[in-house]
CHARMM-style PDB file with segment names, atoms N, HN, CA, C and O in Angstrom:
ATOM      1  N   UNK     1     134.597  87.389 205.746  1.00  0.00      PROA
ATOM      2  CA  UNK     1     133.798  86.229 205.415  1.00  0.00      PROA
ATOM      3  C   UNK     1     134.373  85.521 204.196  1.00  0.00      PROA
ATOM      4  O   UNK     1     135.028  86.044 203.294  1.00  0.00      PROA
ATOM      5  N   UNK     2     134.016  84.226 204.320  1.00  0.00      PROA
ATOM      6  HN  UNK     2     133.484  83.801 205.052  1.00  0.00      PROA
ATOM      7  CA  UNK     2     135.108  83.781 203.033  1.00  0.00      PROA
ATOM      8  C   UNK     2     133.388  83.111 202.379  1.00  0.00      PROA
ATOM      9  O   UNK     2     132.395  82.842 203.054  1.00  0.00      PROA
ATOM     10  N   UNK     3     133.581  83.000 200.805  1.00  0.00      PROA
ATOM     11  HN  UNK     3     134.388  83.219 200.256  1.00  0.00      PROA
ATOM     12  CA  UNK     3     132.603  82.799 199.851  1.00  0.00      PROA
ATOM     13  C   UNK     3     133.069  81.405 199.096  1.00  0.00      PROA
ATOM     14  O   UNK     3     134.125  81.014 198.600  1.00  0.00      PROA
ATOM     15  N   UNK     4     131.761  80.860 199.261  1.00  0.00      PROA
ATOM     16  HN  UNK     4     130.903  81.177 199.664  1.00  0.00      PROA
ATOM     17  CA  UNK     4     131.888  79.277 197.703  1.00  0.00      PROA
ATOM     18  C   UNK     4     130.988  79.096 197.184  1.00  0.00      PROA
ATOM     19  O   UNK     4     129.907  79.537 197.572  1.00  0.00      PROA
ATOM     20  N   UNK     5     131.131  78.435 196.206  1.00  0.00      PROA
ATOM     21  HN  UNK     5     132.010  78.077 195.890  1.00  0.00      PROA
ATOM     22  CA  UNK     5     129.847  77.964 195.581  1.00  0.00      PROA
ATOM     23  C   UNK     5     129.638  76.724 195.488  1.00  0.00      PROA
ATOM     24  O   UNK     5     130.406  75.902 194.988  1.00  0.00      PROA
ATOM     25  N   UNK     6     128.160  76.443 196.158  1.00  0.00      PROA
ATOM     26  HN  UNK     6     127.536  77.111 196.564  1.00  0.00      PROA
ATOM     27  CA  UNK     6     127.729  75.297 196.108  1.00  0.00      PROA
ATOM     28  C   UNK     6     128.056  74.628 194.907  1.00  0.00      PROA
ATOM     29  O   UNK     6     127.935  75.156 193.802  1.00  0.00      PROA
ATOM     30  N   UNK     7     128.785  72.589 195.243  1.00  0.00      PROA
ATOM     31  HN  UNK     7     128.883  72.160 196.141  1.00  0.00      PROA
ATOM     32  CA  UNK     7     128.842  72.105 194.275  1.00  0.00      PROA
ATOM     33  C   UNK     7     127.548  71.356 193.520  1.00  0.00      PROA
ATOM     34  O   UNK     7     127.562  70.877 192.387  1.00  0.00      PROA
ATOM     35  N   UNK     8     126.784  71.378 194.160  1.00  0.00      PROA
ATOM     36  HN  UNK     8     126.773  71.768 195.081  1.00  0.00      PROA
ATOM     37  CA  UNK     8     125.341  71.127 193.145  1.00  0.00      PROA
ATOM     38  C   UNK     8     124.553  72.107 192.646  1.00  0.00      PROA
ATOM     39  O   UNK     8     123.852  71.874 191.661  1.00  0.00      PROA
ATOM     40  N   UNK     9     124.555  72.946 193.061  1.00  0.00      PROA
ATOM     41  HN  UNK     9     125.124  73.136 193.861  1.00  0.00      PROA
ATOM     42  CA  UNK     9     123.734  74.563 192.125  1.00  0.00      PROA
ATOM     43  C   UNK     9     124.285  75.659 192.009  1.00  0.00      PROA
ATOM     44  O   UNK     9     123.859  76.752 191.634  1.00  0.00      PROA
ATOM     45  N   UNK    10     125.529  75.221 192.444  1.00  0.00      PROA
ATOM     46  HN  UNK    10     125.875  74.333 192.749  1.00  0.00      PROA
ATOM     47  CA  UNK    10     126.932  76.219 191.823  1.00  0.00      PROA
ATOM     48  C   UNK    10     125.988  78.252 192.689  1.00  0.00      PROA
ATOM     49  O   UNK    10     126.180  79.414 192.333  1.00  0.00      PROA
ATOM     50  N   UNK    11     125.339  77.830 193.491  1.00  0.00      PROA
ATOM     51  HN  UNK    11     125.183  76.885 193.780  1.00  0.00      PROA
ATOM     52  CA  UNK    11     124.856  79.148 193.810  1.00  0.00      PROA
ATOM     53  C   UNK    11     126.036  79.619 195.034  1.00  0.00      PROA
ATOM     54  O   UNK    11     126.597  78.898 195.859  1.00  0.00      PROA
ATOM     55  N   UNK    12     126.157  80.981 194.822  1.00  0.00      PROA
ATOM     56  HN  UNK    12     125.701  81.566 194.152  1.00  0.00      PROA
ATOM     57  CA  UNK    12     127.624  80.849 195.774  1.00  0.00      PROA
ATOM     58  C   UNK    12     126.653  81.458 197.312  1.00  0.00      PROA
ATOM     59  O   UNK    12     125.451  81.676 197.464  1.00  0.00      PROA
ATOM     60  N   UNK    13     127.795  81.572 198.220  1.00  0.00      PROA
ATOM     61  HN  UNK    13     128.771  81.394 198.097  1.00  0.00      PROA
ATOM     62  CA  UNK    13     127.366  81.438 199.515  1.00  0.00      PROA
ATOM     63  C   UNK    13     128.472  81.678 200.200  1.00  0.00      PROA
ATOM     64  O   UNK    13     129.645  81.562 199.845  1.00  0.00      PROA
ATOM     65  N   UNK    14     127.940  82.078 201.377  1.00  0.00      PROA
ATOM     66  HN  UNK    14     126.987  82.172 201.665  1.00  0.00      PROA
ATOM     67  CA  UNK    14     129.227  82.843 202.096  1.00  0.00      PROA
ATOM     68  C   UNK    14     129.433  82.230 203.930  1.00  0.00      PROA
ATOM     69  O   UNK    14     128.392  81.716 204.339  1.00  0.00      PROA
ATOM     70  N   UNK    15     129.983  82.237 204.424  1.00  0.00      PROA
ATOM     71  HN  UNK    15     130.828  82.655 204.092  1.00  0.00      PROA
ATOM     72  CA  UNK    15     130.443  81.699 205.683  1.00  0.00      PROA
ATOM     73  C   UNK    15     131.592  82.361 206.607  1.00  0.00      PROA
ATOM     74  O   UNK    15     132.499  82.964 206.034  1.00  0.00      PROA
ATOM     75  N   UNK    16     131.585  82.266 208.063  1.00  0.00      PROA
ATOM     76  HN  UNK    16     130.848  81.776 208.528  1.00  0.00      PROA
ATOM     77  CA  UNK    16     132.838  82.795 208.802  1.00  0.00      PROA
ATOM     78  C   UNK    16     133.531  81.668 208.507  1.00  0.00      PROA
ATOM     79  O   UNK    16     134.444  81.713 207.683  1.00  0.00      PROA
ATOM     80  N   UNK    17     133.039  80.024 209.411  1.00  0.00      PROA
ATOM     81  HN  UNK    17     132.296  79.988 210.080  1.00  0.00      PROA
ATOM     82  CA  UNK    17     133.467  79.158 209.584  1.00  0.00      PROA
ATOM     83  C   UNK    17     132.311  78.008 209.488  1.00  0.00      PROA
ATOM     84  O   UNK    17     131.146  78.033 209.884  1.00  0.00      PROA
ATOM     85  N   UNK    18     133.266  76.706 208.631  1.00  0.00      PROA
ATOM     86  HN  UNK    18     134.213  76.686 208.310  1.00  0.00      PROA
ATOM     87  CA  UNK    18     132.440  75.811 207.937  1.00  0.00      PROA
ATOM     88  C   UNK    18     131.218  75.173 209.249  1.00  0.00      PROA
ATOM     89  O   UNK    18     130.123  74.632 209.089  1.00  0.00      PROA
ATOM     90  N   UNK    19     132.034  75.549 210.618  1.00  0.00      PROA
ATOM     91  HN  UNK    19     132.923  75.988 210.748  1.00  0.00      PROA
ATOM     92  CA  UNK    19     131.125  74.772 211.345  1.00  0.00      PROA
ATOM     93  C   UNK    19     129.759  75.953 211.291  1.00  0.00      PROA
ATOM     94  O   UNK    19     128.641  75.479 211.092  1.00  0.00      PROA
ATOM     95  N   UNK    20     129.827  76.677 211.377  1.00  0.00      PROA
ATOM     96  HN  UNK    20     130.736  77.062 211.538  1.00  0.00      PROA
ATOM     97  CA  UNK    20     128.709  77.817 211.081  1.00  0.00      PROA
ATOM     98  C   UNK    20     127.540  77.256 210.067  1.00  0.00      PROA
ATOM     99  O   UNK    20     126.413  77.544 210.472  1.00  0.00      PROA
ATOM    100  N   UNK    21     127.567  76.599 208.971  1.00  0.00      PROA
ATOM    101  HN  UNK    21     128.482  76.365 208.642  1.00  0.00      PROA
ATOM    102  CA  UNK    21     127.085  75.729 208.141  1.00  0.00      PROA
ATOM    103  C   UNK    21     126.819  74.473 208.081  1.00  0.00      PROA
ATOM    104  O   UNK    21     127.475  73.758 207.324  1.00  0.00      PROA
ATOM    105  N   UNK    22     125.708  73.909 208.940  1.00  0.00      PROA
ATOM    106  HN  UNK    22     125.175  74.490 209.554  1.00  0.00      PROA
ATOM    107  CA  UNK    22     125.992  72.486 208.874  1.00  0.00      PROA
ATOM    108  C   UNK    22     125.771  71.498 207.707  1.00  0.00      PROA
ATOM    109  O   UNK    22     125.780  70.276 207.857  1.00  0.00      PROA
ATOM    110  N   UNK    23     125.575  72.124 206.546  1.00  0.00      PROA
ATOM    111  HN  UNK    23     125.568  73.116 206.424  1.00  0.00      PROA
ATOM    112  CA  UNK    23     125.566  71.406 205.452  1.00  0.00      PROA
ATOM    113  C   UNK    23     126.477  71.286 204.361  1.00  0.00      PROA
ATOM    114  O   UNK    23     126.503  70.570 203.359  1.00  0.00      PROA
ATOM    115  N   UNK    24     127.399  72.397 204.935  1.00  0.00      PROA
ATOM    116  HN  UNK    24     127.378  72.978 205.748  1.00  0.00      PROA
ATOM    117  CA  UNK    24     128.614  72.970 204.222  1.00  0.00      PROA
ATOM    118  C   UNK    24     129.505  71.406 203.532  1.00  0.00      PROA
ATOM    119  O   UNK    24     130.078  70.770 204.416  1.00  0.00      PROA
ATOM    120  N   UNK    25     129.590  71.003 202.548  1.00  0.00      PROA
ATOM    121  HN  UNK    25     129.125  71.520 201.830  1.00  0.00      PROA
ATOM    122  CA  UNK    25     130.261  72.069 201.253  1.00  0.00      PROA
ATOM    123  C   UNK    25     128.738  72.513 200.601  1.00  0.00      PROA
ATOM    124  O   UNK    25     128.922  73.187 199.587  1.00  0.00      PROA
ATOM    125  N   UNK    26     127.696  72.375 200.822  1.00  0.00      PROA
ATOM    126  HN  UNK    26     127.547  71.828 201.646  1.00  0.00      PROA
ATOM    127  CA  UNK    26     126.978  72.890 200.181  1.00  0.00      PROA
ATOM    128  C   UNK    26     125.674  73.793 200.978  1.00  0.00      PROA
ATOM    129  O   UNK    26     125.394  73.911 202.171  1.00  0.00      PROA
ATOM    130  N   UNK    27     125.099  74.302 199.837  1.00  0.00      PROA
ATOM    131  HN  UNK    27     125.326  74.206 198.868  1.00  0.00      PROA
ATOM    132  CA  UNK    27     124.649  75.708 200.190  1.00  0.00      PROA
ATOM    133  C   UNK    27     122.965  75.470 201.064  1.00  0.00      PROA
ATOM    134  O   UNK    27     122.386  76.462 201.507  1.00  0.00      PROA
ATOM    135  N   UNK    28     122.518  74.440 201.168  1.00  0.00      PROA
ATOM    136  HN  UNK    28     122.988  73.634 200.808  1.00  0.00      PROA
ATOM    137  CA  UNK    28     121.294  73.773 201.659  1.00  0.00      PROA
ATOM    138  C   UNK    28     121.095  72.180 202.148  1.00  0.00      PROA
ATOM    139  O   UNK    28     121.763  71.193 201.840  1.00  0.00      PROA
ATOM    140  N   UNK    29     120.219  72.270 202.805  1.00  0.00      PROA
ATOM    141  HN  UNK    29     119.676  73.071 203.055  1.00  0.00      PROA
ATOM    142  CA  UNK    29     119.394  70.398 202.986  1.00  0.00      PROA
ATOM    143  C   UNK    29     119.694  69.711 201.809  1.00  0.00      PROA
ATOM    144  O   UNK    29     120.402  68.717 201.648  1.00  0.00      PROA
ATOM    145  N   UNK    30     118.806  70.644 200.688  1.00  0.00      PROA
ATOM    146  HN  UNK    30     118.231  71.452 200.819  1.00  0.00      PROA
ATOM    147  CA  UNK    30     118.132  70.236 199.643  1.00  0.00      PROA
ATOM    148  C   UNK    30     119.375  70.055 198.860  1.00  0.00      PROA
ATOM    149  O   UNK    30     119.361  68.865 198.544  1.00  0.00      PROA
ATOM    150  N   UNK    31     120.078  70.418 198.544  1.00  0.00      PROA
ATOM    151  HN  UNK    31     120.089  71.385 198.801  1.00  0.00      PROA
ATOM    152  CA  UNK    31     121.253  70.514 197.819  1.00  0.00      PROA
ATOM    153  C   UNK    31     121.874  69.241 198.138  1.00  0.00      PROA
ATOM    154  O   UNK    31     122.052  68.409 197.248  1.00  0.00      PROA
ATOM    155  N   UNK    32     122.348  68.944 199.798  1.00  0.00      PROA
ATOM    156  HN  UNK    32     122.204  69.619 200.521  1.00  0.00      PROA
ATOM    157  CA  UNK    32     122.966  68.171 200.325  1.00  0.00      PROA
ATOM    158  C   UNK    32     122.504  66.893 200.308  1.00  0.00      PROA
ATOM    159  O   UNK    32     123.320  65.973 200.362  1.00  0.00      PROA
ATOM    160  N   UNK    33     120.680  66.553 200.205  1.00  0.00      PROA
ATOM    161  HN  UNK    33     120.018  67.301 200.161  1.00  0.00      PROA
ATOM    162  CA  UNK    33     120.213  65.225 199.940  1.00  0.00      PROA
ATOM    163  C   UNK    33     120.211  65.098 198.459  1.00  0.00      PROA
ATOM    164  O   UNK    33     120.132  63.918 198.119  1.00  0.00      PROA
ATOM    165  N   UNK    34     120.285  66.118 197.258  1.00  0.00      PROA
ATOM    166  HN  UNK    34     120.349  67.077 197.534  1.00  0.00      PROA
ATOM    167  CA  UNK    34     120.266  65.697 196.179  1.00  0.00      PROA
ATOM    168  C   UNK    34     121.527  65.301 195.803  1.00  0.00      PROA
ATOM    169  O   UNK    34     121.569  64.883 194.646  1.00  0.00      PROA
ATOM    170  N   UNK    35     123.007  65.292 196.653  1.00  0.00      PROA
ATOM    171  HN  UNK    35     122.973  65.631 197.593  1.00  0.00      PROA
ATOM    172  CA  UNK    35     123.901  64.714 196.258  1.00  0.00      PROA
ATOM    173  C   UNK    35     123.945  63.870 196.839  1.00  0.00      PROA
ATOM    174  O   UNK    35     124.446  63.005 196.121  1.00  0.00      PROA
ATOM    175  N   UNK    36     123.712  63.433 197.875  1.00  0.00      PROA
ATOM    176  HN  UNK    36     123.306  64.136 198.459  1.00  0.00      PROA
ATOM    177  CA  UNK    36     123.139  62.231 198.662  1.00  0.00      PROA
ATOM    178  C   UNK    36     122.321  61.162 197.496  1.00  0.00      PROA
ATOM    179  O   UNK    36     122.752  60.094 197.062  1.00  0.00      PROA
ATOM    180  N   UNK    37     121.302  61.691 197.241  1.00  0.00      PROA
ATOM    181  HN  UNK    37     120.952  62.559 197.594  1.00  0.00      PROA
ATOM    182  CA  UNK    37     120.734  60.444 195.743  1.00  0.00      PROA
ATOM    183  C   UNK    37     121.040  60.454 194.829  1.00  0.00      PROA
ATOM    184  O   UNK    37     120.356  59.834 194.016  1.00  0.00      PROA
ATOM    185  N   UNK    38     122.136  61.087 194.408  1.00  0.00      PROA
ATOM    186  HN  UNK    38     122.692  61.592 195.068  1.00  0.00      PROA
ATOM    187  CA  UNK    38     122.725  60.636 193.322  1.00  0.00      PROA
ATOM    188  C   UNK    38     123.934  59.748 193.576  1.00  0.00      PROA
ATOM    189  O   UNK    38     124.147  58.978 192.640  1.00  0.00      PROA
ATOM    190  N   UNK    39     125.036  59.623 194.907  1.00  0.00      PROA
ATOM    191  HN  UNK    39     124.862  60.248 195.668  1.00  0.00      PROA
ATOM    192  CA  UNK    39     125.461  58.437 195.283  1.00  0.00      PROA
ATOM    193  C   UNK    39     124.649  57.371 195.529  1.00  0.00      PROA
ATOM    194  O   UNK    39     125.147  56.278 195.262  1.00  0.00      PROA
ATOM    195  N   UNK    40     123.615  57.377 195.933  1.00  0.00      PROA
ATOM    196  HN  UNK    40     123.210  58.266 196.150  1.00  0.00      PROA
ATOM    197  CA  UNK    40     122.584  55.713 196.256  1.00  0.00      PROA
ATOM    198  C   UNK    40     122.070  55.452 194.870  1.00  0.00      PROA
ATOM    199  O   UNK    40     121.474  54.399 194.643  1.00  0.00      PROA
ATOM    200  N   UNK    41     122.266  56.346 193.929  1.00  0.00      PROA
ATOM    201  HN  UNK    41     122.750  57.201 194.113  1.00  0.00      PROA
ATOM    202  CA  UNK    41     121.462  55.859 192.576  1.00  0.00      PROA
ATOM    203  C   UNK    41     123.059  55.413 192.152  1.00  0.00      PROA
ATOM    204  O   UNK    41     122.949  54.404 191.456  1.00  0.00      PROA
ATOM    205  N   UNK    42     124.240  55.714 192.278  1.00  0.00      PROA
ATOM    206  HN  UNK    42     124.330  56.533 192.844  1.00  0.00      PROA
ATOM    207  CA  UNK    42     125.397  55.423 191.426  1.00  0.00      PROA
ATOM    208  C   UNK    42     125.354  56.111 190.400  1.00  0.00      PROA
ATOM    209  O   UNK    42     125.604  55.609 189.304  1.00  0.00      PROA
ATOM    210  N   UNK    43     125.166  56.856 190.486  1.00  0.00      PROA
ATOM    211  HN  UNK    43     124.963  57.263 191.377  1.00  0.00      PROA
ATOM    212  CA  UNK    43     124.999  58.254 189.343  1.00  0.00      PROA
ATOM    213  C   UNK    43     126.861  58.553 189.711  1.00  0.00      PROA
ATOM    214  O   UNK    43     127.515  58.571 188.668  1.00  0.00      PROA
ATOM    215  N   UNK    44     127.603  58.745 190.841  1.00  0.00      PROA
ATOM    216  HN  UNK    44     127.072  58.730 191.688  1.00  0.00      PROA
ATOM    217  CA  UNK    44     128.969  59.095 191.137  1.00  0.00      PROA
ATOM    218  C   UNK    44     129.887  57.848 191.741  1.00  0.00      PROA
ATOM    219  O   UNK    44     129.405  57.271 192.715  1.00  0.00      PROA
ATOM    220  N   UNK    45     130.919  57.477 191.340  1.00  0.00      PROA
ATOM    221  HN  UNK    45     131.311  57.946 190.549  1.00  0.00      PROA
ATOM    222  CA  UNK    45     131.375  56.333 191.848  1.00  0.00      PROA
ATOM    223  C   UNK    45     132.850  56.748 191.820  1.00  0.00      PROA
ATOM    224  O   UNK    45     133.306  57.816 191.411  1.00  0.00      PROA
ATOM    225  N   UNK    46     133.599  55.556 192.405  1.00  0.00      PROA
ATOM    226  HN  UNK    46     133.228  54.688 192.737  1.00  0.00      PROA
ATOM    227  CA  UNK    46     135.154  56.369 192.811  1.00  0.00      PROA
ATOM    228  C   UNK    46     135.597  54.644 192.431  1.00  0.00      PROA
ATOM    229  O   UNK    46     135.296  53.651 193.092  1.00  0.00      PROA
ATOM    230  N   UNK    47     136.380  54.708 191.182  1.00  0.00      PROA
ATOM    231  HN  UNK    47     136.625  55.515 190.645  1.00  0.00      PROA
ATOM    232  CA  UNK    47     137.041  53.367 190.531  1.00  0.00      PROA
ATOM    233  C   UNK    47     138.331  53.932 190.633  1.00  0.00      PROA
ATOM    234  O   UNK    47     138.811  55.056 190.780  1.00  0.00      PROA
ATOM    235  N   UNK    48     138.787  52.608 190.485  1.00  0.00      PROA
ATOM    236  HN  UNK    48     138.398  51.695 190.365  1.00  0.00      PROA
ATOM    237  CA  UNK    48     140.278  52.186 190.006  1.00  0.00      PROA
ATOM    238  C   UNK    48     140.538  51.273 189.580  1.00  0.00      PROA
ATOM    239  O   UNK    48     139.514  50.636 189.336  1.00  0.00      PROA
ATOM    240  N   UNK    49     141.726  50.577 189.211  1.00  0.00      PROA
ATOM    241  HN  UNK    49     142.558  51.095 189.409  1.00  0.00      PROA
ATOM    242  CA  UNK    49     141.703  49.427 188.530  1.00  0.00      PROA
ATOM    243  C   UNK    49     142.198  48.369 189.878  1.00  0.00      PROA
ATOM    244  O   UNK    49     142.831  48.601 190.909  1.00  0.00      PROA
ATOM    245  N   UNK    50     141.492  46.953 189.233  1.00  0.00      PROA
ATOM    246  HN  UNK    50     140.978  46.765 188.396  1.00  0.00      PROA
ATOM    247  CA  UNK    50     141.701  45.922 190.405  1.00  0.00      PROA
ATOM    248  C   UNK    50     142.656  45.352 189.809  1.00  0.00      PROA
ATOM    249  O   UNK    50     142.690  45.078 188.609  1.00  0.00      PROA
ATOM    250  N   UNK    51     143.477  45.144 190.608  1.00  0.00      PROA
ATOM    251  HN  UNK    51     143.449  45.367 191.582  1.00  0.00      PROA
ATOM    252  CA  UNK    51     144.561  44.052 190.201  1.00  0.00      PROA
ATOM    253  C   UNK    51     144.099  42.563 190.238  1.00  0.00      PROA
ATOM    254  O   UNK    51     142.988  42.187 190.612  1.00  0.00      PROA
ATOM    255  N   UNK    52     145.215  41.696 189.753  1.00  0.00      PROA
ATOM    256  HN  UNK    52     146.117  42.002 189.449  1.00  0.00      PROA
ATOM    257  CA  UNK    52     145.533  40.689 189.213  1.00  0.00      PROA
ATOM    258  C   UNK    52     145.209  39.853 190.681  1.00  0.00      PROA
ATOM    259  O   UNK    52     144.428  38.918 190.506  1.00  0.00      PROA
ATOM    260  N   UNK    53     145.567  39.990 191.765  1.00  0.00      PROA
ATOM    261  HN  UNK    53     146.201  40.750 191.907  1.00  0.00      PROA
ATOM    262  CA  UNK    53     145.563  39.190 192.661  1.00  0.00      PROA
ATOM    263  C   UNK    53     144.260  39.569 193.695  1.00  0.00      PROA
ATOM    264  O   UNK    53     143.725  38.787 194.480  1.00  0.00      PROA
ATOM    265  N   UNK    54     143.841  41.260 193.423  1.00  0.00      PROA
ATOM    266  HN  UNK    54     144.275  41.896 192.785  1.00  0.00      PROA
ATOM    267  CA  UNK    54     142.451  41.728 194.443  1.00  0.00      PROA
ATOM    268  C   UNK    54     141.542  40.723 193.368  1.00  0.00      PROA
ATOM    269  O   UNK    54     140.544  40.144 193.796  1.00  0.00      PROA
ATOM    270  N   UNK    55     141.779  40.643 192.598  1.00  0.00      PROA
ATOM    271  HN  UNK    55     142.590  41.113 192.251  1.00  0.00      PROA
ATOM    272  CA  UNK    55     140.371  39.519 191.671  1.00  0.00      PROA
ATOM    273  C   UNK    55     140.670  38.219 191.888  1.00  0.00      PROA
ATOM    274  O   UNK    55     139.898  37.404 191.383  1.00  0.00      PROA
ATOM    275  N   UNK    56     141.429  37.885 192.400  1.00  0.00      PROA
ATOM    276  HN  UNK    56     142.056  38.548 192.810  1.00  0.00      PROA
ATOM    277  CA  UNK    56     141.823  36.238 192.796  1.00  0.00      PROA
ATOM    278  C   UNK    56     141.327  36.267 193.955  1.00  0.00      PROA
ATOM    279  O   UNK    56     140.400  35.495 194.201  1.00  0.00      PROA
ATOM    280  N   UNK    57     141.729  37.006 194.791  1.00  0.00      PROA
ATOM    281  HN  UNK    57     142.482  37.633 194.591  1.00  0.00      PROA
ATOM    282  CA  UNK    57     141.047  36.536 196.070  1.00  0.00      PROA
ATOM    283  C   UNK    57     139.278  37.065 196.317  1.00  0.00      PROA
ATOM    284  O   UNK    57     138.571  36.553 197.185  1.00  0.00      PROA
ATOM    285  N   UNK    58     138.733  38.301 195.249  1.00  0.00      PROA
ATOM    286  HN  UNK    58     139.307  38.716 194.544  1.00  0.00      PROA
ATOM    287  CA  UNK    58     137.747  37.868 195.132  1.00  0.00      PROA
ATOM    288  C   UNK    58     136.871  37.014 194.523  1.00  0.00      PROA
ATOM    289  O   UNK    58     135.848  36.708 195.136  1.00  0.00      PROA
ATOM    290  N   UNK    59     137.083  36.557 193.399  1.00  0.00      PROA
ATOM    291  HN  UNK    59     137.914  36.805 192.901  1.00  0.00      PROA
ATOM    292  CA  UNK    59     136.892  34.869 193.047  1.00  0.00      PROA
ATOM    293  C   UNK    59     136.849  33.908 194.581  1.00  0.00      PROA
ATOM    294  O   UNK    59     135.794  33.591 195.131  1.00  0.00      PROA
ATOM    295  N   UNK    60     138.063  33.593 195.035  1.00  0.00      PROA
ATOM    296  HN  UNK    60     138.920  33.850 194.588  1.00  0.00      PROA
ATOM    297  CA  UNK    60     138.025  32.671 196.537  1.00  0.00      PROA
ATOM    298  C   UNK    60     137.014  33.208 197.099  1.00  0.00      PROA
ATOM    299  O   UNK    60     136.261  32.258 197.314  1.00  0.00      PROA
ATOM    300  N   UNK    61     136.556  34.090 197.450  1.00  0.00      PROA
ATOM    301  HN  UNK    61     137.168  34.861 197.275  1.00  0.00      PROA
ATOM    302  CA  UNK    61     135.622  34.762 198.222  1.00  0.00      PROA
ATOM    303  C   UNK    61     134.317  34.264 197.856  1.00  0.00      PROA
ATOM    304  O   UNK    61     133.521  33.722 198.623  1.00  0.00      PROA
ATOM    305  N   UNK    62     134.176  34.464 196.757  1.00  0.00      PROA
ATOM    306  HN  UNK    62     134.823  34.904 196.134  1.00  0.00      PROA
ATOM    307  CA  UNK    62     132.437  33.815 196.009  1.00  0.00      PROA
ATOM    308  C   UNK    62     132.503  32.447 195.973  1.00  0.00      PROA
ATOM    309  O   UNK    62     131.581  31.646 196.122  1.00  0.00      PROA
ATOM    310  N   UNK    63     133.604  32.250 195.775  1.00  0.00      PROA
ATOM    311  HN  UNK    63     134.354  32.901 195.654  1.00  0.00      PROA
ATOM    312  CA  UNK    63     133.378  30.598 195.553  1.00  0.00      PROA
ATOM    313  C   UNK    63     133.367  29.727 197.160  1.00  0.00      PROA
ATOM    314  O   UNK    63     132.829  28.634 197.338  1.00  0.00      PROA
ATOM    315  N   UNK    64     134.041  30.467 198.126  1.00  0.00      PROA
ATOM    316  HN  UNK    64     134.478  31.355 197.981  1.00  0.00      PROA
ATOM    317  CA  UNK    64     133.130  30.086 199.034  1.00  0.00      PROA
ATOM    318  C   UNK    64     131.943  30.528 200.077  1.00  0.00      PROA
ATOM    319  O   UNK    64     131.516  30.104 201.151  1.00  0.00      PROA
ATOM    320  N   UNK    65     131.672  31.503 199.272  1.00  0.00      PROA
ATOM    321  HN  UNK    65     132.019  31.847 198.400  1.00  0.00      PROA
ATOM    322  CA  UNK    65     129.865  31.567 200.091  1.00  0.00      PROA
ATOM    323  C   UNK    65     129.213  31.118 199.063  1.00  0.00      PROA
ATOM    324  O   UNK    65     128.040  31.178 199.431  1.00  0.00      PROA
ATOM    325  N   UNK    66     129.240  30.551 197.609  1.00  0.00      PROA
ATOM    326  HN  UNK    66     130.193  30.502 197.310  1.00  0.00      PROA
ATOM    327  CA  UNK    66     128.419  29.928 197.070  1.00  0.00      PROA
ATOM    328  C   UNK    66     128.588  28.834 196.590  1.00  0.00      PROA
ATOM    329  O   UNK    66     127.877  28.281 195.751  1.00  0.00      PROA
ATOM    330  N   UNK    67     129.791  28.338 197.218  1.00  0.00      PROA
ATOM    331  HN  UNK    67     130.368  28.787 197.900  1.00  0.00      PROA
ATOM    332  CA  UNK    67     129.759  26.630 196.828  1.00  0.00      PROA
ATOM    333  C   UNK    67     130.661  26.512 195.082  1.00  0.00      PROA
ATOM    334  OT1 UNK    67     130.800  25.420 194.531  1.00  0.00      PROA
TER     335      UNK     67
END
């Protein structure tokens, strides 16, 4: 059996195979919707930097759906 620990309550947990777990990487529901609301709150976000020209063409973009 191979062992992890949940990444939200770090409680570890054990498995044959991930499909065996349908909530797997983590150890519950509950676990799995509380990382769930913390992406819809933006509590976790995945940046990078925008370039020089992804901000030009989003500028064009606003400026024409709002005139």
């Amino acid at each position: 059996m191979k062992g992890m620990r949940c990444p939200h309550c770090e409680r570890m947990f054990f498995y044959r195979m991930v499909h065996d777990i349908p909530t797997f990487p983590f150890c519950s529901e509950r676990c799995k919707l509380v990382d769930l609301g913390a992406w819809l709150d933006e509590k976790y976000r995945i940046e990078e930097p925008v370039s020089a020209e992804a901000l030009k063409e989003l500028e064009k973009k606003e400026r024409r759906e709002h005139g």
